[in-house]
C-alpha positions in Angstrom: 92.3 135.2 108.3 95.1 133.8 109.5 97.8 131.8 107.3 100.1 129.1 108.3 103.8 128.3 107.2 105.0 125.3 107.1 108.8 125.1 106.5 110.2 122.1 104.4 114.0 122.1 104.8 115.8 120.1 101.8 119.9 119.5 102.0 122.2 119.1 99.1 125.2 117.2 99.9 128.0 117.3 97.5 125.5 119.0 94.1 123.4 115.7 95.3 119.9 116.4 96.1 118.4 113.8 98.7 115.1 113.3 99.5 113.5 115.5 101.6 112.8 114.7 105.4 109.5 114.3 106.9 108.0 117.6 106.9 108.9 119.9 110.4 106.1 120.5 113.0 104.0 123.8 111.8 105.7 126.6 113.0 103.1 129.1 115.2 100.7 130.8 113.0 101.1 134.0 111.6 98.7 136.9 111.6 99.4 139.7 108.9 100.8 142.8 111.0 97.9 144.9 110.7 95.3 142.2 112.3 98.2 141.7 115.0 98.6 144.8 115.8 94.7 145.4 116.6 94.5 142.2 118.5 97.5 143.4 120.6 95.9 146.8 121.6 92.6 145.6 123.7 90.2 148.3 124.8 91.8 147.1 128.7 95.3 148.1 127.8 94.6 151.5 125.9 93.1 152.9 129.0 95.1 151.8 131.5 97.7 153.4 129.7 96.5 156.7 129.5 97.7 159.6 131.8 96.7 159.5 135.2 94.4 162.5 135.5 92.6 161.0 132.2 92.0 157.7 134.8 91.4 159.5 137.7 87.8 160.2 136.1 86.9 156.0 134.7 84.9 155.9 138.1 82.5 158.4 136.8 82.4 158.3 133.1 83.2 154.3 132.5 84.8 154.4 129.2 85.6 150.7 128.4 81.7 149.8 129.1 80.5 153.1 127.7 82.4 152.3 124.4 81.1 148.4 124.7 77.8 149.4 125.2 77.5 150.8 122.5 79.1 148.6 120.3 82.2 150.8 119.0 84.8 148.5 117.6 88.0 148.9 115.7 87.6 150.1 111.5 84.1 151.8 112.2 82.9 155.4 111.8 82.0 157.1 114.5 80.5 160.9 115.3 81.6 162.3 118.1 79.0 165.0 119.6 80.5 168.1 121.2 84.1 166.4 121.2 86.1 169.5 122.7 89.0 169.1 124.5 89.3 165.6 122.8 88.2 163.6 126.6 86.7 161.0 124.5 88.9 161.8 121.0 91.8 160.6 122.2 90.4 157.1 123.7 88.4 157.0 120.0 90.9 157.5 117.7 93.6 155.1 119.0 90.6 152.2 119.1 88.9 153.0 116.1 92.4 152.4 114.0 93.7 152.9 111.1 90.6 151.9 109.2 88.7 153.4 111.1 87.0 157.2 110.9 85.8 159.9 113.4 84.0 162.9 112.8 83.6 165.5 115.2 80.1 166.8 115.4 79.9 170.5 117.1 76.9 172.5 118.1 75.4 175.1 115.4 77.2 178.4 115.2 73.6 180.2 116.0 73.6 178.4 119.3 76.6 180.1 120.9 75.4 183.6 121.3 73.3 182.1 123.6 75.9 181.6 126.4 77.4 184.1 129.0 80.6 183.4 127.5 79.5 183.8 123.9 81.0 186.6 122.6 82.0 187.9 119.8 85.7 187.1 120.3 84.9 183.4 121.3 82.3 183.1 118.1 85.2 184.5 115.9 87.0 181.9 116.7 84.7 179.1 116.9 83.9 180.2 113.4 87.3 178.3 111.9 86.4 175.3 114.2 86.1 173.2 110.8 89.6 173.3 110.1 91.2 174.4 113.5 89.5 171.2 115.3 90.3 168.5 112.7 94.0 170.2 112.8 94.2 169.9 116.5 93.2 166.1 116.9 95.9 165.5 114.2 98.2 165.6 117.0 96.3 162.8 119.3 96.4 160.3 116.2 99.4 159.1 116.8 100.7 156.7 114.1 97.8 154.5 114.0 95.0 156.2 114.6 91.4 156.8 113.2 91.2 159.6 110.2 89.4 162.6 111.1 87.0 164.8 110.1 84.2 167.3 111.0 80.9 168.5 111.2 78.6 171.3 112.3 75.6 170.2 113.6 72.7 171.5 111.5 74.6 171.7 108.2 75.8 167.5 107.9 77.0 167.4 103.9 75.3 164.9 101.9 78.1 163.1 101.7 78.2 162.4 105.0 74.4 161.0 105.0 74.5 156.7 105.9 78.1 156.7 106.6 78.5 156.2 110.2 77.9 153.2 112.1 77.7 155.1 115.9 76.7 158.9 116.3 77.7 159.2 119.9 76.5 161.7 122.4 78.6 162.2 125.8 76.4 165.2 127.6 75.3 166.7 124.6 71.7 167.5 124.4 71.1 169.4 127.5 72.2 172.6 126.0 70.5 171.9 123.0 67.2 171.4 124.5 67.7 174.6 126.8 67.5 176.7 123.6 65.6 174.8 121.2 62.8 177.5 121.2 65.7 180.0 120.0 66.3 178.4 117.0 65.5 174.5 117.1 69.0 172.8 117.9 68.1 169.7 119.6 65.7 169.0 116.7 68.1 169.9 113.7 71.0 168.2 115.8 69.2 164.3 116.1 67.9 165.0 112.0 71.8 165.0 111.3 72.4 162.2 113.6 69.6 160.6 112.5 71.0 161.2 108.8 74.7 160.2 109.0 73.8 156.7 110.7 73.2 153.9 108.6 70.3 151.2 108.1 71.1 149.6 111.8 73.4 151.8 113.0 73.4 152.9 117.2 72.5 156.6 118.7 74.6 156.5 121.8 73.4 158.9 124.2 75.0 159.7 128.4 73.3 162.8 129.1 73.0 163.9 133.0 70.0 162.4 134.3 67.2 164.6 136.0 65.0 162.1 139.0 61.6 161.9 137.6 60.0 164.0 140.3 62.0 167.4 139.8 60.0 170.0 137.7 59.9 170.2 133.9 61.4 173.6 134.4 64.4 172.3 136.4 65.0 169.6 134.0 64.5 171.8 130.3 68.0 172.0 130.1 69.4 174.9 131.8 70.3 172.9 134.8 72.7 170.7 132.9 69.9 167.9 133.6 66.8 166.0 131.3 64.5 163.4 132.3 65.3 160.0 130.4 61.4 160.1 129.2 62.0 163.3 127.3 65.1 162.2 125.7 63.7 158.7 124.6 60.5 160.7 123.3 62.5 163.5 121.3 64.8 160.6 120.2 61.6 158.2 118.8 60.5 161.8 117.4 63.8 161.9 115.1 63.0 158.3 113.6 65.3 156.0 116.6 63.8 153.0 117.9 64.5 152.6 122.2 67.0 149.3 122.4 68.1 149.3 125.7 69.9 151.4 128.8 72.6 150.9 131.2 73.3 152.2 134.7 76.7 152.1 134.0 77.3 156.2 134.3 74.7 156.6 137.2 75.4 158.0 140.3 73.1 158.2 142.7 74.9 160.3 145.2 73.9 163.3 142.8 70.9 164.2 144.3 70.2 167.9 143.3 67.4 170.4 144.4 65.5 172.2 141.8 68.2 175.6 142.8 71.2 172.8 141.7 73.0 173.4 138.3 75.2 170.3 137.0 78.4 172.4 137.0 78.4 172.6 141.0 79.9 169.4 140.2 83.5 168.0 139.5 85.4 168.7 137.2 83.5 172.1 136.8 83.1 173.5 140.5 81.4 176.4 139.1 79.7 177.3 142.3 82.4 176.8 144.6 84.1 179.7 144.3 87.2 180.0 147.2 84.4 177.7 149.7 86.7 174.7 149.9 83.9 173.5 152.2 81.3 173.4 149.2 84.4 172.2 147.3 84.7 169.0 149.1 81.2 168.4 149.4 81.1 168.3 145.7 83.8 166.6 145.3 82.1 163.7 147.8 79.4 163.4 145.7 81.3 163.0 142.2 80.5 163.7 138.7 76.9 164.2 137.8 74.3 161.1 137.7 74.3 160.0 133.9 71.4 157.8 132.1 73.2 155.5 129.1 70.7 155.1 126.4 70.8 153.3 123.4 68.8 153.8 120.0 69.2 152.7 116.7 68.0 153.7 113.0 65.6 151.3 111.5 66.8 149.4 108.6 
């Protein structure tokens, strides 16, 4: 709402008090300094002014449209999936604002043992990553910045259950579908983001995108890739109802063979080794081809 001022100037001449002149043209309208300071920080200008190497990767992952896409706005809540390193955090919490809420969503501690580098030092420490993440992001808040909290995925506390108005997964579910047949992750994951969302509220999902003609082995998973028919059928299995999809994240230069992991791929290179032949090649092609899919929870 915004207010306007209109200043009425009265002189006094001598104790005398004379009658006041016509009334000033309305001075510009005032916003109060919270609503102004949103309206000054567009979605444009907080990523143009992040840090080059965060830019360098917009051609691949398309944050502005992702984020639009999906409907994200200032003051919501939002669940992050998998948030890590804080890629997407730190675009989140300076655009959700000061009213505004993220929670960090990570995979179930029974999934981890599952991966080469799960060991017992690494699950030691993932085992405080309650407290250590939420700790950590403090510092990409700035002054402004969403509040922030976390979740295991698996284990969402009641309190938590219709709060959020997005639950978004960047390249989430792949590893949650690879071993859902050791312990049913993918289905426990989309119950808690089926849970948190409110009446209405949008399942967000970029997932690598597997071409419909590669085996069902290739895409389970453990190739970093899925075929958008088995996410939108697992997804309609939680409860979500399909809206719509965007080719805004696809790539079609990523054109693996059924031997091709995800992570031959920038930024990983994980089959590269010292080849910087393979490197380039790689590095031609760009980050992974992506489907954007978008569900929401009935009313």
């Amino acid at each position: 709402m915004k207010y306007s001022i209109v200043v009425l100037s009265f002189l006094l001449v001598f104790g005398c008090q004379r009658a006041p002149e016509p009334a000033a043209e309305a001075a510009p309208e005032v916003q109060p300094a919270a609503e102004a300071a949103a309206e000054q920080m567009t979605l444009e200008a907080l990523l143009a002014a992040q840090p080059e190497e965060v830019r360098a990767r917009y051609a691949f992952r398309n944050p502005g449209e992702t984020l639009e896409f999906f409907g994200i706005e200032p003051g919501m809540t939002v669940v992050e999936g998998l948030p890590g390193g804080g890629w997407y955090t730190k675009l989140l919490l300076p655009w959700l604002g000061a009213e505004g809420r993220l929670i960090g969503a990570d995979y179930p501690m029974a999934i981890w043992p599952n991966f080469n580098f799960g060991t017992e030092e690494f699950i030691a420490k993932r085992s405080t990553w309650l407290t250590d993440w939420p700790a950590g992001a403090e510092e990409w808040r700035g002054e402004s910045g969403a509040s922030i909290e976390a979740v295991v995925m698996g284990s969402l506390p009641e309190k938590f259950h219709g709060t959020a108005d997005v639950v978004f997964f960047p390249r989430v579910l792949h590893n949650l579908a690879n071993y859902e047949s050791q312990g049913g992750f993918l289905t426990m994951a989309l119950a808690d983001a089926f849970a948190v969302l409110k009446p209405g509220g949008t399942f967000g999902v970029v997932q690598h995108h597997a071409r419909d003609d590669m085996s069902d082995e290739f895409a389970d998973g453990s190739h970093g890739y899925l075929k958008k028919s088995f996410v939108i059928a697992v997804a309609e299995a939680a409860g979500f109802e399909f809206v719509a999809e965007s080719d805004i994240n696809a790539n079609p230069k990523d054109q693996p063979t059924e031997e091709d992991i995800v992570w031959r791929l920038p930024p990983s290179f994980a089959t590269s080794g010292d080849d910087e032949e393979l490197r380039a090649k790689y590095a031609a092609v760009g980050e992974s081809n992506r489907m954007t899919l978008k569900f929401r929870k009935p009313e």
